[in-house]
C-alpha positions, -999 to 999 in steps of 0.1 A, spaced: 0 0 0 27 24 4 43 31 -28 42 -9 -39 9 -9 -62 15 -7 -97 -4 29 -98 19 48 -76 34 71 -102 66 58 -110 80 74 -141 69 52 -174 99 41 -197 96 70 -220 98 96 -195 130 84 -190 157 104 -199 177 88 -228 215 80 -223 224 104 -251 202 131 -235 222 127 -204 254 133 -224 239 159 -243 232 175 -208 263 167 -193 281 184 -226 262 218 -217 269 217 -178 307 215 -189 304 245 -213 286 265 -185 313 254 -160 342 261 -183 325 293 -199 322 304 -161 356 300 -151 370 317 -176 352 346 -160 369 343 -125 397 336 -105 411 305 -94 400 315 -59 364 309 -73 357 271 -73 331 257 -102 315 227 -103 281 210 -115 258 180 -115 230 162 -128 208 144 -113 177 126 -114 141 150 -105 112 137 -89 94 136 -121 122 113 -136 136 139 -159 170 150 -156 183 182 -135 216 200 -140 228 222 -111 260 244 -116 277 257 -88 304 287 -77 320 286 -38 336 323 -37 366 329 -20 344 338 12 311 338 13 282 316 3 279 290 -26 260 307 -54 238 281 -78 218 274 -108 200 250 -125 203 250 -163 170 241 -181 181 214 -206 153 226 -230 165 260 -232 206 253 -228 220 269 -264 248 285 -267 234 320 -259 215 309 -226 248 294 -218 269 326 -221 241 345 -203 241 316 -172 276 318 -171 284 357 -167 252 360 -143 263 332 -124 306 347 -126 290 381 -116 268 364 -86 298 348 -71 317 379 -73 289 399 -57 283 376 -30 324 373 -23 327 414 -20 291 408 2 309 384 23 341 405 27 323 442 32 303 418 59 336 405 78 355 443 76 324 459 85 320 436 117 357 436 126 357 473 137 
């Protein structure tokens, strides 16, 4: 009864996600990642991952950890992921991580005195 009748919703074979759409994916959360730290320094760290949703279709999440401060994350919609949505994720998500670091560093000076 809970979760074991063969009506509980679990995702159908088609709405799986296909191996080449997970490489597709994978392709555009690496171009995001590298097109994002091109745009920082190596203080900034960069990193991403897919995963599985709820609904069984993939999610990508791309993440920045500033020098100091808080991560700073995104998801990328795999319908959506051309080249120009990449660009754009990766210079709001560079200019996020730098905000948040000078946020994080104004915080600590400002709290020191």
């Amino acid at each position: 009864m809970h979760g074991n009748t063969p009506y509980a919703g679990s995702p159908t074979a088609d709405a799986q996600p296909t191996p080449e759409r997970r490489r597709t994916l994978r392709r555009e959360l690496a171009s995001v990642a590298a097109s994002t730290r091109e745009l920082l320094s190596d203080e900034f760290v960069v990193g991403g991952e897919i995963s599985d949703g709820d609904d069984g279709s993939l999610r990508a999440t791309i993440a920045v950890q500033p020098p100091v401060g808080s991560v700073v994350s995104a998801g990328i919609d795999p319908e959506n992921a051309d080249a120009d949505a990449v660009d754009s994720l990766a210079c709001d998500l560079a200019a996020s991580a730098v905000f948040e670091a000078k946020h994080a560093t104004r915080d600590t000076h400002s709290s020191a005195s």
